[in-house]
C-alpha positions in Angstrom: 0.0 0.0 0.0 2.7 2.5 0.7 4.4 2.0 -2.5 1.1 2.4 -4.3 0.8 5.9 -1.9 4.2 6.4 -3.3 3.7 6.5 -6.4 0.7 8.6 -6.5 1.8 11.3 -4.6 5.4 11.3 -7.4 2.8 11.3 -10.0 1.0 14.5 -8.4 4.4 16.0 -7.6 5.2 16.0 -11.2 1.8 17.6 -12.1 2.0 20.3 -9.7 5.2 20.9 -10.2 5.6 21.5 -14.4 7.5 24.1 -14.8 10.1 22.5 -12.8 11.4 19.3 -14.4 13.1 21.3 -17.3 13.2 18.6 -20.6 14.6 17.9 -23.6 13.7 20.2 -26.4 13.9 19.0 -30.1 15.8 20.2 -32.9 13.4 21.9 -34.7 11.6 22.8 -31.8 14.6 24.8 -30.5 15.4 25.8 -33.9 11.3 27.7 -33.8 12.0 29.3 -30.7 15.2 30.9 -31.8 13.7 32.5 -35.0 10.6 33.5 -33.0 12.9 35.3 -30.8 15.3 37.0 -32.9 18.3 35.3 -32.9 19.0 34.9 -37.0 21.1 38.1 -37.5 21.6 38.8 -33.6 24.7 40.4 -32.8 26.4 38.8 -36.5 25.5 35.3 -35.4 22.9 32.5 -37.2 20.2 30.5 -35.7 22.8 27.5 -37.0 25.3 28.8 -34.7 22.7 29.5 -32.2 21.7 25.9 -32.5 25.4 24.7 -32.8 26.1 26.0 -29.0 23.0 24.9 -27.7 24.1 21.3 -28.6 27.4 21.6 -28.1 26.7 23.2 -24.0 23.6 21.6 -23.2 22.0 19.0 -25.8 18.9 20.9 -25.6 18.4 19.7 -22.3 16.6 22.6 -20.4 18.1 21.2 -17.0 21.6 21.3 -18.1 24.1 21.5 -14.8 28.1 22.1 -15.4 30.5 22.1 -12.4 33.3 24.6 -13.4 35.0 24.5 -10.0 34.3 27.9 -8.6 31.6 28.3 -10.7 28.7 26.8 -12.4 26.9 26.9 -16.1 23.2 26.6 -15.7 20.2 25.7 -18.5 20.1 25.1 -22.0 22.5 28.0 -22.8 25.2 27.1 -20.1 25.0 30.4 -18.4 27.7 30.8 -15.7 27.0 31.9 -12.0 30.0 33.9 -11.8 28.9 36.6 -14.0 25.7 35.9 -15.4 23.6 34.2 -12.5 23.1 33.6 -9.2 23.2 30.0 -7.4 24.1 31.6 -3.6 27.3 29.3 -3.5 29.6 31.3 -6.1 31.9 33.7 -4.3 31.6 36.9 -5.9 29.3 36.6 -8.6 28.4 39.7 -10.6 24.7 38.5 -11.6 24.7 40.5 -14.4 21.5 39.2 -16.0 19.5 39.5 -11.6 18.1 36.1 -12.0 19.1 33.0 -10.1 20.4 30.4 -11.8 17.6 27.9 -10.9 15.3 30.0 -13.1 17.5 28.8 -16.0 16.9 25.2 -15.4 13.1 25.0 -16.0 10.7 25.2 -18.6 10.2 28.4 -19.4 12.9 30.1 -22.0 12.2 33.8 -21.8 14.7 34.3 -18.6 17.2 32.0 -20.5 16.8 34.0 -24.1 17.3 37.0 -22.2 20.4 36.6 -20.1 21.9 34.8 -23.7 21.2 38.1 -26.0 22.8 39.9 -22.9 25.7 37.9 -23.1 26.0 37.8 -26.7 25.2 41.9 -27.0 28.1 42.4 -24.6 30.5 40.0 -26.3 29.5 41.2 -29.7 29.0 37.6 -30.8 28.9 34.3 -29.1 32.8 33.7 -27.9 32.3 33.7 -24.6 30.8 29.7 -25.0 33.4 27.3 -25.6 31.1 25.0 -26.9 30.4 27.2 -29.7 34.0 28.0 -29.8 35.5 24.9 -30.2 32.7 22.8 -31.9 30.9 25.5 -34.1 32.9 28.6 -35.4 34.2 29.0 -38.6 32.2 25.3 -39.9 28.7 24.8 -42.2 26.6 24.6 -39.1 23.5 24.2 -42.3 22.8 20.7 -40.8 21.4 22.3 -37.4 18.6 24.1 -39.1 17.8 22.0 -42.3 14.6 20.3 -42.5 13.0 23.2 -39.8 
């Protein structure tokens, strides 16, 4: 009986809880949401390098979690606690985008899209992920967005 109690009460959690299981998001899908929020000309860069750094940090996993040492990258786009975020365990972060980094970890993109464009608007382009960096600049990203 208490295993049957069990498992109901998991199955209501994760009802009541939605916007805080973060998922996987498709290709396509992803590729949708960067188009519908501007990203295809942003700051010089392409939704295919957009969609390039998304795989290459997170896999379009919305709950994406890096250990950096002192610091952390949260969320789909990686974004680091030092300067970007706040987790309340990174000594001296800036928190230039005032959100905490749990925000970056659920459902809901807006926060994430956001604090990205900031970072990408103060970099003038999107060197300041070494995913991108090492996996995506200077190559035919065409395959990220084809078919979408």
């Amino acid at each position: 009986k208490s295993m049957l109690f069990l498992g109901f009460l998991l199955v209501f959690l994760g009802l009541a809880l939605p916007g805080t299981q973060g998922r996987i998001i498709s290709r396509c899908e992803m590729v949708k949401i960067l188009r519908r929020n501007g990203f295809e000309g942003f700051e010089g860069t392409t939704v295919a390098d957009w969609m390039c750094l998304v795989k290459h940090e997170s896999d379009y996993d919305t709950k994406a979690y890096n250990n950096n040492g002192p610091s952390r990258d949260y969320g789909i786009f990686q974004i680091n606690s030092k300067y970007w975020c706040n987790d309340g365990r990174t000594s001296g972060s800036k928190n230039a985008c005032q959100i905490s980094c749990s925000k970056l970890q659920d459902d809901n993109l807006a926060d994430d899209i956001r604090c990205a464009k900031k970072i990408a608007r103060e970099a003038h382009g999107l060197s300041p992920w070494y995913g991108w960096k090492n996996n995506c600049r200077g190559k035919n990203l065409s395959s990220f967005v084809r078919g979408c």
